[in-house]
C-alpha positions as CSV (number, residue, x, y, z in Angstrom):
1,X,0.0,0.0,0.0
2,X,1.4,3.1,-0.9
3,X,1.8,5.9,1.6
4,X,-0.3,9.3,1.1
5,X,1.8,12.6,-0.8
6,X,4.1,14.4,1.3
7,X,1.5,17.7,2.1
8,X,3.9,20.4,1.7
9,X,3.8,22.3,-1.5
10,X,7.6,22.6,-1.7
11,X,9.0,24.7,-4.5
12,X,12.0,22.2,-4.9
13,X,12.8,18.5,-4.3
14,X,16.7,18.0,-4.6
15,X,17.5,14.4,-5.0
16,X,21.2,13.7,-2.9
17,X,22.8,15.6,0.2
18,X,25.9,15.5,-0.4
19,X,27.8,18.6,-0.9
20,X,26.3,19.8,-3.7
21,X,22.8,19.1,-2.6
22,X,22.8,20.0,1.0
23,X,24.4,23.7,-0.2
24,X,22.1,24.4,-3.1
25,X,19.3,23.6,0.1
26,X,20.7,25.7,2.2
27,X,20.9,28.6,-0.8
28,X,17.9,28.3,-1.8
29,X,16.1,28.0,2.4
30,X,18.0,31.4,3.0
31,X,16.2,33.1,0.5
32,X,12.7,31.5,1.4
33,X,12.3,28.8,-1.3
34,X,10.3,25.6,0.7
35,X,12.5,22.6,-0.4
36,X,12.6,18.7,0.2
37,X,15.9,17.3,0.5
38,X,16.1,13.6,0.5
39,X,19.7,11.5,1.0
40,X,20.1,7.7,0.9
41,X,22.1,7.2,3.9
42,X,21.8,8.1,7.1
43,X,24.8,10.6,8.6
44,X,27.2,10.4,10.0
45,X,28.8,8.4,7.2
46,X,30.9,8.7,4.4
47,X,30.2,8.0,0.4
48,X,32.4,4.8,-0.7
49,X,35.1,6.6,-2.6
50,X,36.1,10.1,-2.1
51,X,39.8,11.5,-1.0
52,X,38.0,14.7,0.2
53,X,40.6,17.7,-1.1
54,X,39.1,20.5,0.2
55,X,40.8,23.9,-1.6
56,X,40.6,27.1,0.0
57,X,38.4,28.8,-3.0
58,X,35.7,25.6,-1.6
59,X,36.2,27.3,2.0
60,X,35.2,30.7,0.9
61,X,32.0,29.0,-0.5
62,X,31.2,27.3,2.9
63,X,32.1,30.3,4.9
64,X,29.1,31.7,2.8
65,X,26.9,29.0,4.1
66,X,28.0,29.9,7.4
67,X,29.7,26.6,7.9
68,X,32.9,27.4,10.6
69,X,36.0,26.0,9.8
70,X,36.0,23.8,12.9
71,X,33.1,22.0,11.8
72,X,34.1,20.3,8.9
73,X,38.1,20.5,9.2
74,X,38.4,18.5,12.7
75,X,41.7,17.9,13.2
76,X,43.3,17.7,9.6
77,X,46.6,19.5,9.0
78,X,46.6,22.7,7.2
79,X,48.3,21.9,3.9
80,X,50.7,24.4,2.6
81,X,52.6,23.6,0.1
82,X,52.3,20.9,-2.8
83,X,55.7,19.5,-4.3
84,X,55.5,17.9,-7.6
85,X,58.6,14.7,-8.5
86,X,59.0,13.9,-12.6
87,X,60.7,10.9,-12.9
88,X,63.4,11.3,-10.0
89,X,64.6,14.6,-12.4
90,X,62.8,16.9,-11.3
91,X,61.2,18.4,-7.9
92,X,59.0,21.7,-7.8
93,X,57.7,22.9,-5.0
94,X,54.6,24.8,-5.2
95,X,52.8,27.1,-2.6
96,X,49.3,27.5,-2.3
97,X,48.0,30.9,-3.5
98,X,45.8,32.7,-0.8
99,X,42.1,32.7,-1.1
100,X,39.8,34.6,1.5
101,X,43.0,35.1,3.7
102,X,43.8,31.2,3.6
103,X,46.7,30.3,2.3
104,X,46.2,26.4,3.1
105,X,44.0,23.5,1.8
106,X,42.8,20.5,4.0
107,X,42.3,17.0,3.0
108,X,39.2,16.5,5.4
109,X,37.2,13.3,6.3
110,X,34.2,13.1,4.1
111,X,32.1,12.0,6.9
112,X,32.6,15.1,8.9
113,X,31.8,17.3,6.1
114,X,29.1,15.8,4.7
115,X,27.1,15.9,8.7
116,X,28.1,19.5,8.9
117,X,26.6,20.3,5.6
118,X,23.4,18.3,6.7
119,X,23.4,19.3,10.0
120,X,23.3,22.6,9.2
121,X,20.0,22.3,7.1
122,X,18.2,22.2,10.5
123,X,18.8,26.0,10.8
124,X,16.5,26.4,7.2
125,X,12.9,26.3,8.1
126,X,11.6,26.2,5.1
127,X,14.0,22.7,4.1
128,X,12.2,19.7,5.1
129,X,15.3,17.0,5.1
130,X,14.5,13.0,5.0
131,X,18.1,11.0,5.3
132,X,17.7,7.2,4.9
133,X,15.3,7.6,2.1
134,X,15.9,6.8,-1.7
135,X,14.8,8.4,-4.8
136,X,12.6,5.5,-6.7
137,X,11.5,7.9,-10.1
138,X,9.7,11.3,-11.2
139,X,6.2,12.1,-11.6
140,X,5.4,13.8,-14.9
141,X,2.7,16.2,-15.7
142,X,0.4,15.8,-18.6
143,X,2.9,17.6,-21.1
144,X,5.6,15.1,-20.1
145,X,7.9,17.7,-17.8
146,X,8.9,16.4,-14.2
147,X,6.7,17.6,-11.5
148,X,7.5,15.2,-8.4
149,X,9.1,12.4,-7.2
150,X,8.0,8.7,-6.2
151,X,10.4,7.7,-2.9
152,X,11.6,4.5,-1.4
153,X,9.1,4.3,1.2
154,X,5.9,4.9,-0.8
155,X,5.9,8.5,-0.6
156,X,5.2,11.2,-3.2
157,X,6.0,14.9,-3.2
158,X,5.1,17.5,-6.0
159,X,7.3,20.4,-6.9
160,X,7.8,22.3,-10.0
161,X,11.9,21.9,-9.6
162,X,13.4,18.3,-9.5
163,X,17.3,18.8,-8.8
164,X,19.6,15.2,-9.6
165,X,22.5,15.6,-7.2
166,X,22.9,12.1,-6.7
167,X,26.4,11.6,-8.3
168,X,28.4,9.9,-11.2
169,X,25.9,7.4,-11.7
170,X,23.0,9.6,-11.3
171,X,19.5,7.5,-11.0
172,X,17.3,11.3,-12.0
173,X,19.5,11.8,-14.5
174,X,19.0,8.7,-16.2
175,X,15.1,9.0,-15.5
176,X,14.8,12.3,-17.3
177,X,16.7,11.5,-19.7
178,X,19.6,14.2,-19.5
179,X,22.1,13.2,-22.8
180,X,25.6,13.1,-22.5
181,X,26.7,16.5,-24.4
182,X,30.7,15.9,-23.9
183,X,33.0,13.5,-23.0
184,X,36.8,12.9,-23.0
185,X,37.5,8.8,-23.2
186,X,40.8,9.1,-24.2
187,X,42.5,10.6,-20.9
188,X,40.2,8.3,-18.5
189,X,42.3,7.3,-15.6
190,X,42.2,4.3,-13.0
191,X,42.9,4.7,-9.1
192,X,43.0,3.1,-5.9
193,X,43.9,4.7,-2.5
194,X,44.3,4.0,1.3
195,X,44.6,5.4,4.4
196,X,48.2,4.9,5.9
197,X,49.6,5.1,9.5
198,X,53.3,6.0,10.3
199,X,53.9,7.6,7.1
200,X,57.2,10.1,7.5
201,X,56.7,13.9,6.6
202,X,58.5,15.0,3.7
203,X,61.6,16.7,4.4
204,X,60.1,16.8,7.5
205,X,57.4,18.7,7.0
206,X,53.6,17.3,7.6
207,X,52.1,20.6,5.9
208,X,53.3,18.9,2.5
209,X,51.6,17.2,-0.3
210,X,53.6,15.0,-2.4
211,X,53.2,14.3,-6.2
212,X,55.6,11.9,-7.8
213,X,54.4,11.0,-11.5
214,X,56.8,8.4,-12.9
215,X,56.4,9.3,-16.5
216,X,54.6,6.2,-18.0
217,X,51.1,6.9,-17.3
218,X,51.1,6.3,-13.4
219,X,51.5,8.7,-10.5
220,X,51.4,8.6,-6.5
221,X,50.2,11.3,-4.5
222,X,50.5,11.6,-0.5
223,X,48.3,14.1,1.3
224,X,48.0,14.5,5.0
225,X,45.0,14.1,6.3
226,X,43.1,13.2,10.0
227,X,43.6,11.1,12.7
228,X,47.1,11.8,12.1
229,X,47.1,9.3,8.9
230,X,48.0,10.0,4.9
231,X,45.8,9.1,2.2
232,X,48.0,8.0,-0.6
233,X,46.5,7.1,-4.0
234,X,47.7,4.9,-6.9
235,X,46.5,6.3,-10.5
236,X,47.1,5.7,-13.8
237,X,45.7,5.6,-17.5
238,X,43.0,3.4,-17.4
239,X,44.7,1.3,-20.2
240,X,47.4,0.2,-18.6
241,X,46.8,-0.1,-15.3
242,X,46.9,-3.2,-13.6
243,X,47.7,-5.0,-17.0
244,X,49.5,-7.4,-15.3
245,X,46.3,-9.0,-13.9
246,X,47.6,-8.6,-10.1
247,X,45.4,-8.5,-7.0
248,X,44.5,-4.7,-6.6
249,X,46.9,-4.8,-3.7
250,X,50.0,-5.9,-5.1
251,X,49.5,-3.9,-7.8
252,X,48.8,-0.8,-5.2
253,X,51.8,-1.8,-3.3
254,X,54.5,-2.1,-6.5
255,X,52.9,1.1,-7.7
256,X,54.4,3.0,-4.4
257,X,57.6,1.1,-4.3
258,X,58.6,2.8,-7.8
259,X,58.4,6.0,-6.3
260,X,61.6,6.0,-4.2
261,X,61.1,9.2,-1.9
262,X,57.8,8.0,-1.3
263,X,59.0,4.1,-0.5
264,X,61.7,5.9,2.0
265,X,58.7,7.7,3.9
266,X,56.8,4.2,4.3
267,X,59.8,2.7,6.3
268,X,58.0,2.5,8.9
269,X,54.0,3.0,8.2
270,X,50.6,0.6,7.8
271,X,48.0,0.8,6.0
272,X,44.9,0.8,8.4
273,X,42.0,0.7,5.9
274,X,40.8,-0.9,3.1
275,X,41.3,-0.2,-0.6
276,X,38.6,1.6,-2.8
277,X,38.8,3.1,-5.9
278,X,37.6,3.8,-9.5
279,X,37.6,2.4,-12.6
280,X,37.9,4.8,-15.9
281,X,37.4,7.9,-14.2
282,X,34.5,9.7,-16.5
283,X,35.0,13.1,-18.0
284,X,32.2,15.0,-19.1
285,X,29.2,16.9,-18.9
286,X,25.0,16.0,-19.2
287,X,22.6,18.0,-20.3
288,X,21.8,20.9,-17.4
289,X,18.2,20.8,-17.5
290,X,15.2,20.5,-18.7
291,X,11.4,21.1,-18.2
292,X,10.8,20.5,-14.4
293,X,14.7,19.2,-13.5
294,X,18.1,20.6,-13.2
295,X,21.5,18.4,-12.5
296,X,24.5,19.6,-10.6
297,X,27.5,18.3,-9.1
298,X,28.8,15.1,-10.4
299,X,25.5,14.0,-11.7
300,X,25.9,17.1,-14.0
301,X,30.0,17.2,-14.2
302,X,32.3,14.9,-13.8
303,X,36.2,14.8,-14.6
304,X,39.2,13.5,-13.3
305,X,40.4,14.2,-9.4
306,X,43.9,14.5,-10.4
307,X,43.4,18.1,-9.6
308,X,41.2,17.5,-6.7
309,X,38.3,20.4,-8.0
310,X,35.3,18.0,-7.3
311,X,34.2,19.9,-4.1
312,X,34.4,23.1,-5.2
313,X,32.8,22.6,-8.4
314,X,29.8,20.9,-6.7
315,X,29.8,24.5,-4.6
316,X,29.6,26.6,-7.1
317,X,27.6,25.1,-9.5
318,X,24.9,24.7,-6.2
319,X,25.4,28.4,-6.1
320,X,24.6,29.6,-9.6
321,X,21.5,26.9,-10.0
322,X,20.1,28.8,-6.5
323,X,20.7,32.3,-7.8
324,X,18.6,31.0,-10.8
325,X,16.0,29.2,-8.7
326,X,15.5,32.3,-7.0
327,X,14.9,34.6,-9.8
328,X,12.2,32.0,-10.7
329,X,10.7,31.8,-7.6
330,X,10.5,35.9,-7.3
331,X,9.1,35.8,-11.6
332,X,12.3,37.6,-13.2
333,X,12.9,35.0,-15.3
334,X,10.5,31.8,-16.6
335,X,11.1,28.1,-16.0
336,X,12.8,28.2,-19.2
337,X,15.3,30.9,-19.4
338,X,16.4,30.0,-15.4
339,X,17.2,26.5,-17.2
340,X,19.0,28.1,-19.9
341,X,20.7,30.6,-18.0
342,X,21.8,27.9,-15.4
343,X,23.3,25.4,-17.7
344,X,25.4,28.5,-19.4
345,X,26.9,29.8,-16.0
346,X,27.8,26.3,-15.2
347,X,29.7,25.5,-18.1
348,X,31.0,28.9,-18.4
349,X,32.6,28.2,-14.6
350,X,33.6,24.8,-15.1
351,X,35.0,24.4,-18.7
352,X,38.3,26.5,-18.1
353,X,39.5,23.9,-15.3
354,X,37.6,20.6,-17.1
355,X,39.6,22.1,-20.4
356,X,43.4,22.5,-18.0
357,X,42.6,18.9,-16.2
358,X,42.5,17.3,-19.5
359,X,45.3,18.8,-21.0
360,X,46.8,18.0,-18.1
361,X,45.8,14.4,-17.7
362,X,47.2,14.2,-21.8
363,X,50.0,15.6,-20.9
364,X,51.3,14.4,-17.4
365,X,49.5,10.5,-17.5
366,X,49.0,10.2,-21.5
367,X,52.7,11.0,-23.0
368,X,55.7,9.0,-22.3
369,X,58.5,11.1,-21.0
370,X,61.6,9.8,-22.3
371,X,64.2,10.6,-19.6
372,X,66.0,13.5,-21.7
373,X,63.0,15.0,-21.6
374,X,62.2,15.6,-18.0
375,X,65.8,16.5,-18.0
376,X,65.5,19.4,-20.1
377,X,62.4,21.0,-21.6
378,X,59.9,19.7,-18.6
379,X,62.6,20.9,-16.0
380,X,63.1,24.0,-17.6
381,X,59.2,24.7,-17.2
382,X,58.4,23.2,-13.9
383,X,61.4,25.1,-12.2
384,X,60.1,28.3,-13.7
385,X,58.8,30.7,-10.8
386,X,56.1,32.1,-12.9
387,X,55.3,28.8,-14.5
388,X,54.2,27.8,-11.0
389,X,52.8,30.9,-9.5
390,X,50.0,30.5,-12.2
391,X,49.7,27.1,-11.5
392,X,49.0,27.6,-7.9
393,X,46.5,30.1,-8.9
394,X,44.6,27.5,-11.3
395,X,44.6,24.3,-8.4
396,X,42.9,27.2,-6.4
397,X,40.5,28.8,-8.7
């Protein structure tokens, strides 16, 4: 027996609270808009792969949200400084650029994050929020556009908004049918990654971020994280890796031992969790929206996490589609042009970096270095001062 409608006449449902959900709730409760939120799972908890890379640029975004730092950062380190090895040829340190006075990133536990950002949908009256709860298809209206959704416990609710921000392998964009306008197969990647005990500071100092590509399609990166343990992750070109047909683990483990700095700073560590990952990484971008729905975050875009941007761009793209939501809600602008307009601001925020992450993925896990290469010309470029001022500038938006 199904269970009666929800009653509230809610001017948006947003399928997901996740990052990217729970912020465009809480945009769009501060300016008076009656939303449902529903999530899945229950928090505290954690989604099943995410190395949370929190850049300052994301900060500023949740500082708008009135999220405090302490909240979501717990106890990780603040992260100054990333230093990127070629090869064993070359080593460039880079410094993060300020953003909102930080001058620091955090690699933060998802779990924490993710129960601030709901948490804090409590002080939204007008945000109804249902955790534990699953998103089982839209209602349509009698021209076909979305106008609801059916839930996993029987329920209905009615809106004129249904937002997908339910991930990779989004179930609302599949229902309403949002095409596939972009994609980048070539550069997809392959990763694993674990959380490590013991694991020595480089050079002695835990405030640094290590990135050792080995010039063959593979690359180890170690970033300091909570609970005093490292996250280190294994990636390469989807193509290649694991070849060999090895349990995930020895292939994980040989990966690390062919970076020597990084085999010197396990000396004495342990890995204390278990080993997740992702197979062929997508790159791309769905359709926006359409009559009745709207995607954002990774249901929307997706692309590599070699530069760690997923957080921020779920942020900001939750931020334009509320600005937009807003002018509907207040009549500026028609159900129409707010999915229009949305769908242009996203991609006009988001290409620049999708564009430099797979230029980057071509260049750094796609291309063969010969060694007299990284000894000359990509030396000669990654030792340049300016070369990595504006590179700093790009990781942090």
């Amino acid at each position: 027996m199904s269970m009666p409608p929800l009653s509230e006449p809610f001017d948006v449902i947003i399928v997901g609270g996740r990052p990217a959900g729970a912020s465009l709730a809480m945009r769009l409760g501060d300016q008076g808009l009656r939303v449902l939120i529903v999530e899945r799972d229950t928090f505290p908890s954690a989604p099943p792969v995410s190395v949370p890379f929190l850049i300052n640029s994301s900060m500023a975004l949740l500082d708008e949200l009135g999220l405090e730092e302490a909240e979501y950062a717990g106890d990780a380190p603040r992260l100054r400084r990333f230093v990127i090895e070629v090869m064993g040829a070359i080593r460039a340190p880079l410094t993060v650029s300020p953003v909102g006075g930080r001058d620091y990133v955090y690699v933060v536990d998802r779990a924490l994050l993710d129960t601030a950002l709901w948490r804090a949908l409590s002080r939204r009256p007008t945000v109804t929020a249902l955790e534990g709860v699953s998103f089982a298809g839209v209602l349509r209206g009698p021209a076909g556009e979305v106008c609801g959704v059916r839930l996993s416990d029987g329920q209905t609710a009615t809106a004129p908004w249904v937002v997908g921000a339910d991930g990779r392998y989004s179930p609302v964009a599949r229902e309403v049918g949002a095409a596939v306008t972009e994609q980048r197969a070539d550069v997809e990647t392959t990763l694993h990654y674990g959380y490590w005990r013991g694991v020595a500071p480089y050079e002695g100092d835990p405030t640094t971020i290590q990135i050792h590509s080995t010039g063959d399609g593979y690359s180890a990166i170690v970033m300091p994280t909570t609970q005093g343990r490292s996250a280190i992750v294994y990636q390469g070109r989807a193509d290649r890796y694991n070849a060999d047909g090895q349990s995930i683990d020895e292939h994980y483990r040989a990966g690390l031992r062919r970076c020597p700095t990084l085999e010197a700073r396990l000396g004495g560590a342990a890995l204390c969790s278990k080993l997740v990952g992702m197979k062929r990484i997508g790159n791309l971008y769905r359709q926006a929206a359409g009559p009745g729905w709207a995607l954002v975050g990774d249901a929307f875009h997706q692309k590599d996490s070699i530069d760690a941007q997923g957080i921020y761009d779920a942020l900001i793209e939750a931020k334009l589609l509320a600005s937009v939501l807003g002018d509907w809600k207040r009549g500026d602008v028609s159900a129409v042009e707010a999915g229009a307009r949305y769908a242009a601001e996203a991609v006009a925020a988001t290409r620049p970096m999708f564009q430099g992450t797979m230029e980057r993925l071509k260049r750094e896990i796609y291309t063969d270095l010969p060694p007299w290469v990284a000894r000359t010309v990509l030396r000669w470029m990654m030792t340049d001062a300016e070369y990595l001022r504006r590179a700093s500038l790009v990781l942090s938006r």
